[in-house]
N, C-alpha and C positions, 0 to 999 in steps of 0.2 A: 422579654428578651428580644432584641432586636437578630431578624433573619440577615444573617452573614452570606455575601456568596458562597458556593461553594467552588473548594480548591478541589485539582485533580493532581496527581500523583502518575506519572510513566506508569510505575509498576501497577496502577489499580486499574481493575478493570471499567471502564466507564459503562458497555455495552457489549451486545449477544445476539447475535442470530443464530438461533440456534439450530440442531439437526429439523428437518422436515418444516424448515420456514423456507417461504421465497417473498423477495422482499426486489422492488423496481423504484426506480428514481436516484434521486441524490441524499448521499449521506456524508454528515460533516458531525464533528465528535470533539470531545476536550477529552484528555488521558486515554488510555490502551480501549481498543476495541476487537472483540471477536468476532470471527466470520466462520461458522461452522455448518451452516445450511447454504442457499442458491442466495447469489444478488447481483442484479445485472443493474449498470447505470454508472453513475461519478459518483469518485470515494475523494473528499478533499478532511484534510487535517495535519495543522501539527505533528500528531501523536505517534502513538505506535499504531498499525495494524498489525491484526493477526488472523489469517486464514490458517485455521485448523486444516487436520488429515480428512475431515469428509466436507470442507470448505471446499465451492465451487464459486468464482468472480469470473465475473466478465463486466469489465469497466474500467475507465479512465482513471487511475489512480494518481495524488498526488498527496503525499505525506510527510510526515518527518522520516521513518521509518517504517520497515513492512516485513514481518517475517512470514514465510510462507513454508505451509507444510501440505497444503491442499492442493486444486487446483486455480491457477488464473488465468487469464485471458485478456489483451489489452494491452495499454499503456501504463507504465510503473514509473514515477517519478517521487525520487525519496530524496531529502533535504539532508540527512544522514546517512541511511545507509540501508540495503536490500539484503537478506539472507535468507537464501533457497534451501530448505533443509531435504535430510534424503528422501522424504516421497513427498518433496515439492512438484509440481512440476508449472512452468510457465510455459504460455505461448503469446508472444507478440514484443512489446519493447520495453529497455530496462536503462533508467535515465537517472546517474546516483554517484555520490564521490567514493561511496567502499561496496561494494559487492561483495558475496561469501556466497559460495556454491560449495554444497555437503555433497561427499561420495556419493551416488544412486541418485541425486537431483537430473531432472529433467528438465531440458530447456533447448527450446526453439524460439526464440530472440534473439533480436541485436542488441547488444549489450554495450554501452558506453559508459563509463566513469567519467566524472565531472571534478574539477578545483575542488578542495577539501572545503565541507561548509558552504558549496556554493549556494544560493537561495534558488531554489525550482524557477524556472522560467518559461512562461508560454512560449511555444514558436515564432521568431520571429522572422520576419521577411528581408531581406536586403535589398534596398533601393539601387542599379546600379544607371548612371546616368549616360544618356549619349543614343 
């Protein structure tokens, strides 16, 4: 039998960090990911994220989607959509066309909505001449 890639699925879990892990660098994922232990660095993917309630981030995020129940810290850039649940709490910036902030969420960000669907975009610079 010949080995097929493998498909991922939104709702499947791809990955786990789980309680009492810490984990530094870059991490990039196909389908849903959990964040339930420490990870500090750049979070790039498609996917869904998920920081659980004892999920602590500190990093550069840029995703399809990120639900947050833990804590984060950083830059949050979703291609879809950000949803702060009630013992979310963020600190730093939130870059996405739908936001969802649950009763009891905590948030210290600036918080921007983008064009529905826009595709994430590094910072860019503006040339002006003269």
């Amino acid at each position: 039998m010949k080995d097929r890639p493998r498909e991922f699925e939104e709702s499947q879990i791809a990955g786990l960090i789980d309680v009492g892990s810490e984990f530094k660098g870059e991490l990039s994922f196909k389908g849903s990911f959990r964040i339930e232990g420490s990870f500090k660095g750049t979070i790039l993917s498609d996917s869904l994220l998920i920081i659980g309630e004892r999920g602590k981030v500190e990093a550069d995020v840029k995703v399809g989607q990120v639900i947050i129940n833990g804590e984060i810290r950083g830059t949050i850039e979703a291609r879809d959509r950000v949803e702060v649940h009630n013992k979310g709490r963020v600190f730093g910036s939130i870059l996405a066309p739908k936001l969802v902030v649950e009763e009891g969420a905590f948030l210290e960000a600036s918080c921007q909505t983008t064009g529905r669907g826009a595709p994430v975009q590094p910072d860019l610079k503006l040339k002006t001449e003269g």
